[in-house]
C-alpha positions in Angstrom: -90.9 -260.3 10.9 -89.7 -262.5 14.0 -86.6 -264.3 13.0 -86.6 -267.9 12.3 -85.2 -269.9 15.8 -84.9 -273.3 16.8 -84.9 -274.5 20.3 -83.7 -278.0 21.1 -85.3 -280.1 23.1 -83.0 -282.6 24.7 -83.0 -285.7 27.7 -84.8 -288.2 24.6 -88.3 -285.8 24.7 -90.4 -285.2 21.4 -91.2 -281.8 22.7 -90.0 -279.1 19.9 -89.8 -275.3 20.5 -89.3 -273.3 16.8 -89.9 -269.9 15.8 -92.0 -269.7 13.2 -92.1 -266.7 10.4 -94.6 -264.4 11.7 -95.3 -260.8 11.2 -96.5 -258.9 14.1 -99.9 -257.7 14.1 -99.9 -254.8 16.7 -101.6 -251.8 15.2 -101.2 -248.1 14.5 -102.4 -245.6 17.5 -103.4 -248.6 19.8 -100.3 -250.0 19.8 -99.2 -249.3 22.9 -95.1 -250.2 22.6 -93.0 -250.6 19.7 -92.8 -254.3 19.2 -89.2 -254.5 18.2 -87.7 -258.1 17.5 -84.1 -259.3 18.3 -82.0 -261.5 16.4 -81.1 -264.1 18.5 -78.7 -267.8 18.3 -80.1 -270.9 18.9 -81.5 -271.5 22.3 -81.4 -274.7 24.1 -84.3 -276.4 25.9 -83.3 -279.1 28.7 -86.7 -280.8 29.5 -87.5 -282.9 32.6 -89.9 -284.7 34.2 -91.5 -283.3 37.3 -94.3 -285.5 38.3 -96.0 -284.9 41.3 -95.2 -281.1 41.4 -97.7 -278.5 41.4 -95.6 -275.3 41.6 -91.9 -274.8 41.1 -89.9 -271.7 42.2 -86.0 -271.0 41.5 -84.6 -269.5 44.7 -83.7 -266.2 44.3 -79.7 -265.1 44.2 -76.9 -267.3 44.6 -78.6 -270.1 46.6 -79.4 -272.9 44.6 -82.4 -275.1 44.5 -86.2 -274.0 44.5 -89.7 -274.2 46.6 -92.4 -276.7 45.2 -95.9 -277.3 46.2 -96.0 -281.4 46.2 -97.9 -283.8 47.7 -96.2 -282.7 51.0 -97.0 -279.2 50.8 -94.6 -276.4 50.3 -90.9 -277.9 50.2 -87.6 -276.6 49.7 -85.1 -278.8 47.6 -81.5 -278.2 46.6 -80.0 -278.2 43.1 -80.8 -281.8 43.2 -84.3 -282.2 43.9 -83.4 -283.6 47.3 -85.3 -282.1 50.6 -83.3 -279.6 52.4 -86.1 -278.3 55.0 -89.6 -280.4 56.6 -92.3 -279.8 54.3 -95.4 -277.9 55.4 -98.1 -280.0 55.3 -101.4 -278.9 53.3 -102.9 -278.3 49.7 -101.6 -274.9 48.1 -101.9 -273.5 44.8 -99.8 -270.6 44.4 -96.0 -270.0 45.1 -93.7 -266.8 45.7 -90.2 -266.6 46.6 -88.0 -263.7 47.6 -84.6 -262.7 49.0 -86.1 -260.8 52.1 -84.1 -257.6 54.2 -83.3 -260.7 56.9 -83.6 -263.6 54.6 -85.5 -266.4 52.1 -89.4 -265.5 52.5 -91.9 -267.3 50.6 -96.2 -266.8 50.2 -98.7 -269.3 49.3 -102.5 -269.7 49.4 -103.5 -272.3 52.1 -106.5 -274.0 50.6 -107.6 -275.8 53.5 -107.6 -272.6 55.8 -108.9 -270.5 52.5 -105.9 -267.9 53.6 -102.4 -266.4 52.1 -99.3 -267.6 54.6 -95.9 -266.6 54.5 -93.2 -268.6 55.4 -89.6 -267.4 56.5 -86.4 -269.6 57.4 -83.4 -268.9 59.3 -79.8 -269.3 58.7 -80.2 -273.1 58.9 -82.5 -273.3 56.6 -85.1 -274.0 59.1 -88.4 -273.7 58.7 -90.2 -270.7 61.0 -93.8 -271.5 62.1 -96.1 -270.2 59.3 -97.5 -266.7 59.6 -101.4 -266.5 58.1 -103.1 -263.4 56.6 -106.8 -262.9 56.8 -108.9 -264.8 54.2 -109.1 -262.3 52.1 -112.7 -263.1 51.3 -112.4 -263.7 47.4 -110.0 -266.3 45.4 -106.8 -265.4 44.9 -105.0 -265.8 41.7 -101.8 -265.1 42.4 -99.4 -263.3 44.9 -95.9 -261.3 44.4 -93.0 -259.9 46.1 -91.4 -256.8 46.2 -88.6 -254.8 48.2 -88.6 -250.7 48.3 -85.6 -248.7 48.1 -85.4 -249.0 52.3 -85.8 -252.2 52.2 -89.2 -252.8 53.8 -91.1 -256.1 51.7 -94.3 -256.8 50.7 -96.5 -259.0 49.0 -99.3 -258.4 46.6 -102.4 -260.1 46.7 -104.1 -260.6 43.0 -107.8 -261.7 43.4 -110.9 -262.3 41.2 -113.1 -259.4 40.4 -110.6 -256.8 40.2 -109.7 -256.8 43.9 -106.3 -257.2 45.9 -104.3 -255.9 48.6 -100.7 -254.9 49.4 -99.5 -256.0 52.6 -95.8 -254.7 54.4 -94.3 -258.2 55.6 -93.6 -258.4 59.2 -89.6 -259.1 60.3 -88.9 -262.1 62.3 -91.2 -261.5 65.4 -93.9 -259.2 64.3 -97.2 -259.1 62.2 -97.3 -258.5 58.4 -99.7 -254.9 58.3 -102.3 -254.5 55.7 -100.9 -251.6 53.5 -103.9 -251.0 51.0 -106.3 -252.3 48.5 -106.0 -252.5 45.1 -108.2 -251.9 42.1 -107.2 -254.1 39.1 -108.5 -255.5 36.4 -111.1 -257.9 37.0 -109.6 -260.6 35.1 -106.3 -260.5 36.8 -104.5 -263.6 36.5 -100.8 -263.1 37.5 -98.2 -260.4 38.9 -94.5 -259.8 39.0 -92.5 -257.0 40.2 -89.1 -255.2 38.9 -88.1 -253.0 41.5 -85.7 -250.9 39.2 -88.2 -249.9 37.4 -90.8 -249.1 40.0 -93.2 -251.9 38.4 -95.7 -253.8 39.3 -96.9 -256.4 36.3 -100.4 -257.6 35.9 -101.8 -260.2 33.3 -105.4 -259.6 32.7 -107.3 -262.7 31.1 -107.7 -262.2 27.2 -106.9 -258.1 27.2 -103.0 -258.0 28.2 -100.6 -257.0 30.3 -100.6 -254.0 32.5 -98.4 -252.0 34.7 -99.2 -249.9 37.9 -96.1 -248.5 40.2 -95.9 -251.0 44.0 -94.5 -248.3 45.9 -97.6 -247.7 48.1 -97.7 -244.1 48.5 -98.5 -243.9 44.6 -102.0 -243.8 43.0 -103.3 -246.7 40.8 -103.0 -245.1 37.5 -102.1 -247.8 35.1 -99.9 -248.0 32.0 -99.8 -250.9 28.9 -97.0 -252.8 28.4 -98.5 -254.8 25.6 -102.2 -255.9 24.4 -103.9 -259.1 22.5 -104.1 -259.2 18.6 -105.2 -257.5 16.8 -104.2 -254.5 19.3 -101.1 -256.1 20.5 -98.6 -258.2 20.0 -100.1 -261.1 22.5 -101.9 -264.2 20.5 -104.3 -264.7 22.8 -103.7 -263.9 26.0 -100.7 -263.8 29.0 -100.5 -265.9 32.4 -97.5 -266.4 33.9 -95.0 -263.5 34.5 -91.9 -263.2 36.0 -89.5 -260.0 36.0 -85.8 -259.3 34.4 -83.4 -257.1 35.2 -84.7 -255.2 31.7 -88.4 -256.2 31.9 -90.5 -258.8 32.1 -91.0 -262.6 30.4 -94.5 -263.3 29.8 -96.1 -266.6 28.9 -99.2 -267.1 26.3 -100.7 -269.8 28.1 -103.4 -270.1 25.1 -101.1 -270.2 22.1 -97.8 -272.1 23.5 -95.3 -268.5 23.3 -92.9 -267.2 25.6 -92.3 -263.3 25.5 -89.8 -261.3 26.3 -90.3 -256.9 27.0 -87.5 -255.0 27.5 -87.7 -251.4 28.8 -85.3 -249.6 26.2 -85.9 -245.8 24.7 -88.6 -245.0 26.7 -90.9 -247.9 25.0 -91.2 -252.0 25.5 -88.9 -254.4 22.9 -90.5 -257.2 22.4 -89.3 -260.7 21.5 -91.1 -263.9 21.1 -90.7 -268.0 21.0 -93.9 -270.1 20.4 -93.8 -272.8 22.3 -95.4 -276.1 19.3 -96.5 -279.4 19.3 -96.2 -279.5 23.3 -98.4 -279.1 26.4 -100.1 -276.2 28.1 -97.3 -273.6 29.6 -98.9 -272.5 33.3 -95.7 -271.4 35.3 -92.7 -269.0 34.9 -90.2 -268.5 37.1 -86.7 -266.9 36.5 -83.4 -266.3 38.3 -80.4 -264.1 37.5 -76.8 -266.0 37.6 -73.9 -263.6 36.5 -74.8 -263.0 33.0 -77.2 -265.3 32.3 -80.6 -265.8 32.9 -82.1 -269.4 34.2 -85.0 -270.0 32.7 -87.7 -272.6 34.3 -91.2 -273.4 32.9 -93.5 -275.6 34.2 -96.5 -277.0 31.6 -99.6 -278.3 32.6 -98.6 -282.4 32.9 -95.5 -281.2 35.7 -93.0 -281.3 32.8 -89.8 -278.6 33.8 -88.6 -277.2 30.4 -85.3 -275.4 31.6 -83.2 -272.8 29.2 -80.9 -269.9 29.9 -81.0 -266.0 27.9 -79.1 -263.4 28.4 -79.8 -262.0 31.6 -80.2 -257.9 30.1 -78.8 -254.8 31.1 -80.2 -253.4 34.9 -82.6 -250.8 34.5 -81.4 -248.6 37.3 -83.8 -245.6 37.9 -83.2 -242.1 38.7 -81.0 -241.4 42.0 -83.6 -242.0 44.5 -84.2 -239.3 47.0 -83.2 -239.8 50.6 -85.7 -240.6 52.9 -86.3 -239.4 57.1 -89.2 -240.7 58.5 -92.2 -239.8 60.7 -92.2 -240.5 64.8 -95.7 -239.5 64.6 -98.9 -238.9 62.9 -102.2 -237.4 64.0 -105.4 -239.0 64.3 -107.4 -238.7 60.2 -109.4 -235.7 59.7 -113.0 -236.6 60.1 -114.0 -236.0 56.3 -112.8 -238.3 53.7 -111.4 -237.6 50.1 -109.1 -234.8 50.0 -109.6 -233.3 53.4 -106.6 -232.1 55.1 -104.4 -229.5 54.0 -102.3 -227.4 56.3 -100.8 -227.6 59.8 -99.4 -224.6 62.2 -97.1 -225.0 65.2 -98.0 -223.9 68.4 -95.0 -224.1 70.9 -96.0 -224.1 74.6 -93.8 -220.9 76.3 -92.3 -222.9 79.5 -93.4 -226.8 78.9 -92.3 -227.8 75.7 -94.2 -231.5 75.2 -97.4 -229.5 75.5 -97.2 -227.7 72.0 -100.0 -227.9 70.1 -100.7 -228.5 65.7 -103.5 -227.0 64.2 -104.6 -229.0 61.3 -107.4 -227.6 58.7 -110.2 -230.1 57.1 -111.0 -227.7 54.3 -114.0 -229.9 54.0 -115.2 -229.1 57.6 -113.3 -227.1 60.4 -109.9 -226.8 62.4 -107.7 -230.3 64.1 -106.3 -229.3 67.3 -103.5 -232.0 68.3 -101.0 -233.2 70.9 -97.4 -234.2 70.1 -98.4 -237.8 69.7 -101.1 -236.7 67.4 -104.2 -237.3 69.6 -107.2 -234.8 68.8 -107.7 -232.5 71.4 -110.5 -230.4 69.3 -112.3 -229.9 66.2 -113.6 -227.1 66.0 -116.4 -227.0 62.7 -116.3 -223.7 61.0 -116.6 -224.6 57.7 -114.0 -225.3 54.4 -110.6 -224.0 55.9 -107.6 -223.7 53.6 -104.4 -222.5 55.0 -104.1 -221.5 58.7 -101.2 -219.6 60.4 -100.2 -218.4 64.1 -98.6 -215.5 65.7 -98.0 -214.9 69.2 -98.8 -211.9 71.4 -101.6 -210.3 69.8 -103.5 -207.7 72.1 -107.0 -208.5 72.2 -109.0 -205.7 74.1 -107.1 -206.1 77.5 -105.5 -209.4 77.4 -102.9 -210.8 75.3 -103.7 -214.4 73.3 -102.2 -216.0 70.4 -103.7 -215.6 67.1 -104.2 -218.1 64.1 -106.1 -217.3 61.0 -107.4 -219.3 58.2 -108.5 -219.3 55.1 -112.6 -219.9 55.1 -113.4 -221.4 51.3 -117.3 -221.1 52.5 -117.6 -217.1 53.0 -114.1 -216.5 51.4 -113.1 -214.7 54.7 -110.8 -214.9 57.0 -111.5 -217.6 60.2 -110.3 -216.4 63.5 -109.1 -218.4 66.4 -107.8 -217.3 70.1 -104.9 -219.9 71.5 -104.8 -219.9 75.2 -101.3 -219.0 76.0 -100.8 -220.9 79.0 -102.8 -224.0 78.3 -103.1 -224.0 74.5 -107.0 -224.2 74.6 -108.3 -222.6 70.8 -111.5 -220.6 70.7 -113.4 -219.2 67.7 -113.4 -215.6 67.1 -115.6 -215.3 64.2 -114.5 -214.5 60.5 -113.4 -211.2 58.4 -114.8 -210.2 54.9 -112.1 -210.4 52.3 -112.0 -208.7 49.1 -111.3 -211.7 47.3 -113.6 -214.3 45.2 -112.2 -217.3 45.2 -109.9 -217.0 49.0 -107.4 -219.9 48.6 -104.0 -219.3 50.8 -103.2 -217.8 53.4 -100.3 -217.2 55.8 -99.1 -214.3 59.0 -96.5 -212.1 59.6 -95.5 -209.7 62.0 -93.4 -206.4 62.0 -90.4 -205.3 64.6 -93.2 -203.4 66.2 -95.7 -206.3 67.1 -98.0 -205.6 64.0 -100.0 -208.3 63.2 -100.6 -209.1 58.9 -102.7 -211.8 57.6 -101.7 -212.3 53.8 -104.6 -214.7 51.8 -104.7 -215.0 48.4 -107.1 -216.0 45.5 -106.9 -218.7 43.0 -106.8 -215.8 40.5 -103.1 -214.8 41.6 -104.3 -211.9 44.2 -102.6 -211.5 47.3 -104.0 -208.9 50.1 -102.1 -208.2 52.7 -104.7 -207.4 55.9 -103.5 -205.5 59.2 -104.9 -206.9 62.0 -106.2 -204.6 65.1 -107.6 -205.8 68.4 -107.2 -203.0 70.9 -110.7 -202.7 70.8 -111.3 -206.1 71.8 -112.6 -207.1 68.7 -110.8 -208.1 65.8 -110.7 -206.0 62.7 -108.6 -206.0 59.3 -107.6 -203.2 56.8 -106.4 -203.9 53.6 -102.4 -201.9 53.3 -101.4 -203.1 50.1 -102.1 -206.2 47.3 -99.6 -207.9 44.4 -100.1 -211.4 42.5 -98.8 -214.0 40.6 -99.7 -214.5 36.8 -101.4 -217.9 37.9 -102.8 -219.6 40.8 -100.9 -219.3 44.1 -101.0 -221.1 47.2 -98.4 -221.3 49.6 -96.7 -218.7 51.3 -94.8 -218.0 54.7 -93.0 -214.5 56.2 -89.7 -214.4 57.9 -90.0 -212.0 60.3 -86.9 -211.8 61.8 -85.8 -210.6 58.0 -88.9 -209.2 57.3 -89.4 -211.3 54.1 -92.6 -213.0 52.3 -92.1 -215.8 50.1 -95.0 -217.3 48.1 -95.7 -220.0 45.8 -96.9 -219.9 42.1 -98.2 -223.7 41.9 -97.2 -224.5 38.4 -93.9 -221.8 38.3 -91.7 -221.4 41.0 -91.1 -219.5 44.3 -91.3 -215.6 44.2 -89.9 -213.6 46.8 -90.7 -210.0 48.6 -90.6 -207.5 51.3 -93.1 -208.1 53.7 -93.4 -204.6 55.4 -96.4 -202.9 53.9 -94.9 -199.7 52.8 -92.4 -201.0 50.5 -92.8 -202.3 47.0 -94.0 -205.4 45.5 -92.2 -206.1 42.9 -91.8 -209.9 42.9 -87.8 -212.0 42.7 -87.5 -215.3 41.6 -85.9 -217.5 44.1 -86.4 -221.1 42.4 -88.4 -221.9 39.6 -90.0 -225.8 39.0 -87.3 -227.3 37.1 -85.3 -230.8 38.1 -85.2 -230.0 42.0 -88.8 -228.8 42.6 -91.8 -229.9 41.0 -95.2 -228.8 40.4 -97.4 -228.5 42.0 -95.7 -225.9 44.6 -97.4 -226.4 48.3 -96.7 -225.5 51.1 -94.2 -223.3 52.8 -92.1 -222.8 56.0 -89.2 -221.3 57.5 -86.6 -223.0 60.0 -85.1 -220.3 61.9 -81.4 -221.6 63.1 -79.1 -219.5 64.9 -76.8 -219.1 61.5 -79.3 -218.3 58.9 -82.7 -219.4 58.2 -84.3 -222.5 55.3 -87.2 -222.4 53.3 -88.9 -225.7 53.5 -91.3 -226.7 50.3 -93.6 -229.1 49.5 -92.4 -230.1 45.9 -95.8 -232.2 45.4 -95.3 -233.1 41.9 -92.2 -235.9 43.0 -93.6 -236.2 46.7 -90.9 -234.7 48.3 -89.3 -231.6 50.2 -87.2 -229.2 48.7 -84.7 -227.1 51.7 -83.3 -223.8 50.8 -81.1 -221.0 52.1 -83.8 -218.4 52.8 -81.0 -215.6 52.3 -79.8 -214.9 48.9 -78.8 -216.5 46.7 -80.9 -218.7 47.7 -78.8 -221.9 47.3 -80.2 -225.2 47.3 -79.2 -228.2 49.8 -80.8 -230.6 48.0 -84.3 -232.6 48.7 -85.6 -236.1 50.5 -89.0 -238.0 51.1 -90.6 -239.3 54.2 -90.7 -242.7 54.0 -92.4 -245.7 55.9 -92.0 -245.8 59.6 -92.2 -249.6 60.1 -91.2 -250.2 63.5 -93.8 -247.8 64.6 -96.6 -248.6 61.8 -96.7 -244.9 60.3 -96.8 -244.8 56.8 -94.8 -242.6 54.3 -96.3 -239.4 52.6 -97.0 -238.7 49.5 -98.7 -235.1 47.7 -98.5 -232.9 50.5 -100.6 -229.6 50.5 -99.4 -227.9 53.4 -95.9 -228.0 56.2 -95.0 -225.9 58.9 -91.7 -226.4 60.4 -90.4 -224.9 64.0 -87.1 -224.4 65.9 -88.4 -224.0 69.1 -87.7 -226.7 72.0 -90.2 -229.6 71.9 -88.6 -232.0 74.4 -85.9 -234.8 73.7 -88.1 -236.7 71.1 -87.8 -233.9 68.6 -84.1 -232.9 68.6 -83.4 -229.9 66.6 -87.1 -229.1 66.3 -90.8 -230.4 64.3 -91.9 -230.4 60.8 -95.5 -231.1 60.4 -96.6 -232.2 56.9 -100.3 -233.1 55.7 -99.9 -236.7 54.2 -102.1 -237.1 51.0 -102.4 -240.7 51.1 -103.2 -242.3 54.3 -102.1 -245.6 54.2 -100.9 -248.8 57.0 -104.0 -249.0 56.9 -105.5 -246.9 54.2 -108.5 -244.2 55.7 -109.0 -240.3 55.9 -105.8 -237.9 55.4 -103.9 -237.2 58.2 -100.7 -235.2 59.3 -97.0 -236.7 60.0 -94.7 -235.3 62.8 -90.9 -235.5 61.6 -88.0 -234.4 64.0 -85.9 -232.0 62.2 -82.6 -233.4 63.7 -82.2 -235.9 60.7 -83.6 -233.7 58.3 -80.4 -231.5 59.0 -78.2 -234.3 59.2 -79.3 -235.7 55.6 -78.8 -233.0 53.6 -75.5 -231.7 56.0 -77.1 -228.7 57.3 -75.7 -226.8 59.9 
């Protein structure tokens, strides 16, 4: 049962709010929040006219004021409803403010020029010249702010038919970048974002309200907040929305309500005011002052209804991981959908800007890559997995460099000759494996120059293979095989220790000698828990001159996971590779497979490379692709040595 509220409506206006006695009709397994009400004081309602204005936004913060479409276009007044700024001329119909990284930024939808245009002002609270988006070729319901943990803004685009697009807002000086496009509901009708809670809110026309996370490395896997009657606790159906520090507000356009959702136990509160006897609510918008909440609604005859609530408890998340970000990224493997999976390091022996990363499509052959990421080759072998190189492997009378992959088509192992002066790769032709279903793979190499190429099977079988070319020919003998109790995929040797790691996806990190005569009984060096999360990728070693890391791919939380690779294994902690604005590389999210490297690769990669395989191409969005990180900041993040 809501309680029973009255909210006055002052300045001489008929216009009554009351909460009537209602009971709440959400219902058993399709509810999908527990609808909790709130007892709450009397609330009052300060109601002014506001002819002549279209759309009304509060200024975000401290500044006072707001930004209205009028009949002079877009216009910023102060607390008074006086001009503070030359309007821009035109007809708009939708309005979004935010507090930017450098300052007020506001989007609209130019009617006139059918396209979305962001406006900025400086210090003075001068207008900057307009900048324009592309038309984005469908109308446009609404559009939305939001601000990542680095900083970086966007602005979401909510059209007809489901479609939309996320868009990283240029500073002062540059061009806004198309980030992605979004698949939403077809009947979207409004959006709002609450960055402490990694939410992005959107009303869909006579079904609900919906959430999806903004950050743009995410899928678009949806969650409800709250549904129409008789499956939720909406009356007919949400428009306007505008995010709390605890939530969201909501209004029921169709049945005169305000609604409040707070984000408490793991489920959505909910509270609600119908709004009676006046006209049709169209606008929210909302700004935070100390402990209370301004509240300012517009209706559909320009009327302002004003109120304040209790501004809520923040909602802070989870410490967020620190982030490092990419210098470079590869050109897309040329096979879309999940394509790319794992990169090796090639170092060039005297000229250290001409190393080379090898990159495996596993739906089509081998990436061969500069340090800026251009493709030198693709060579197309088939469904590659995992690849891996060792140098100094005697084939018939010369000595080349080897990498091996796993080959998904013949479940063999893929050979390849690297050119040790020039970095050139060749095929060589593939091995028979013993194995049904190959899956990972990685290399080692004994004291004594001995070659190994270690694959495994979805199955939990590992075989380690010796590899022989005095004969000029590659060949591979089995020497010994051990396993996981579920599907493996990663793996990587330190040779200088003479120790394999290897990944059990869904379990942890096992550890073992990686000589062939000596047993293979498994150690646990990590298991998934609060640090790493399954899935468990890929796998490499940093060799510094004290001791050596193990780098992992924790894909469940999109992040990297650094390790002491010497007992007792001790964690220094884990970051993310964020977005790269200045240079227009995105961050990465659900990476398969990393290789990381010590050696010297000129001054823009101090302290060494990792190479990661980037799940989610985004900035624009298009086939996967693999990010360059220098390790120099990795190190310095996490205070490593």
């Amino acid at each position: 049962m809501r309680p029973v509220i009255s909210l006055i409506a002052v300045l001489g206006s008929s216009l009554l709010l009351s909460a009537c006695n209602e009971q709440d009709t959400t219902q058993g397994a399709a509810q999908p929040a527990a609808a909790t009400d709130v007892s709450r004081s009397e609330l009052t309602i300060q109601i002014r006219n506001a002819s002549g204005i279209s759309a009304q936004r509060m200024l975000p913060g401290e500044q006072a004021g707001s930004l209205v479409i009028n009949q002079h276009g877009i216009q910023r007044l102060d607390a008074s409803e006086q001009s503070v700024s030359a309007a821009l001329p035109g007809y708009y119909d939708t309005l979004a403010v935010h507090q930017g990284r450098s300052g007020l930024i506001a989007a609209s939808h130019d009617l006139q020029r059918d396209q979305p245009v962001i406006l900025r002002w400086n210090a003075d609270n001068a207008a900057i010249a307009p900048e324009y988006l592309p038309s984005t070729g469908y109308p446009l319901e609404d559009l939305c702010f939001y601000q990542d943990q680095s900083h970086h803004d966007y602005l979401f685009l909510i059209g007809e038919e489901g479609l939309g697009q996320q868009w990283l807002v240029g500073e002062q000086g540059t061009q806004s970048r198309l980030v992605r496009t979004l698949h939403l509901p077809v009947g979207a009708k409004s959006c709002t974002v609450n960055a402490e809670l990694n939410a992005l809110f959107v009303s869909e026309e006579e079904i609900g309200i919906w959430r999806y996370d903004p950050r743009p490395e995410t899928d678009s896997n949806r969650s409800i907040v709250d549904l129409n009657q008789p499956w939720g606790s909406l009356p007919e159906g949400p428009e306007g929305l505008a995010s709390t520090a605890d939530g969201l507000l909501a209004l029921d356009t169709g049945s005169n309500s305000l609604h409040r959702y707070r984000w408490q136990d793991e489920q959505w509160q909910h509270q609600s005011w119908p709004l009676n006897e006046g006209r049709k609510p169209e606008q929210l918008s909302v700004r935070a002052q100390g402990d209370a909440l301004q509240v300012l609604i517009i209706d559909d005859s320009g009327q302002q209804l004003l109120t304040e609530l209790d501004a809520g408890s923040s909602l802070l998340n989870a410490p967020t991981l620190p982030e490092v970000f990419a210098t470079a990224q590869t050109a897309p493997v040329p096979h879309g959908g999940d394509a790319a999976d794992d990169p090796a390091i090639w170092p060039h022996p005297s000229i250290p800007e001409l190393a080379r990363v090898l990159g495996t499509d596993k739906r089509g052959g081998l990436g061969v890559y500069d340090l800026q990421g251009r493709e030198l080759q693709y060579l197309p072998v088939g469904r590659i997995n995992n690849v891996d190189i060792r140098k100094g492997f005697t084939l018939g009378d010369r000595q080349i460099d080897l990498a091996v992959a796993s080959n998904r088509d013949r479940h063999s192992l893929e050979l390849f000759a690297i050119d040790p002066a020039s970095g050139q790769v060749s095929g060589l032709g593939d091995i028979a494996t013993d194995l049904t279903d190959i899956y990972g793979l990685c290399m080692s190499q004994s004291p004594d120059g001995t070659v190994y190429a270690i694959p495994n099977d979805k199955d939990g079988r590992f075989i380690q293979y010796r590899l022989d070319g005095s004969d000029g020919k590659v060949s591979a003998s089995a020497v010994r095989q051990f396993r996981t109790d579920t599907q493996p995929e990663g793996c990587v040797a330190d040779d200088a220790r003479q120790q394999l790691f290897i990944g059990e996806e869904a379990v942890g990190i096992w550890t073992l000698s990686a000589a062939e005569g000596q047993p293979t009984e498994l150690t646990s060096v990590i298991s998934v828990g609060d640090l790493l999360h399954d899935d468990v990728e890929g796998m490499a070693i940093y060799q510094h001159s004290q001791k050596p890391y193990l780098i992992v791919s924790s894909q469940g939380n999109d992040s990297y996971v650094v390790l002491d690779a010497l007992p007792p294994y001790r964690a220094h902690g884990a970051f993310r590779i964020g977005l790269n604005a200045l240079s227009g590389i995105d961050g990465v999210s659900e990476t398969d497979g990393l290789e990381v490297s010590s050696a010297d690769f000129g001054a823009a990669w101090p302290g060494g490379l990792l190479v990661v395989q980037d799940g989610r191409k985004r900035l624009p969005e298009g086939n996967q692709n693999f990010k360059l990180v220098p390790w120099q900041p990795i190190a310095d993040l996490l205070q490593l040595p």
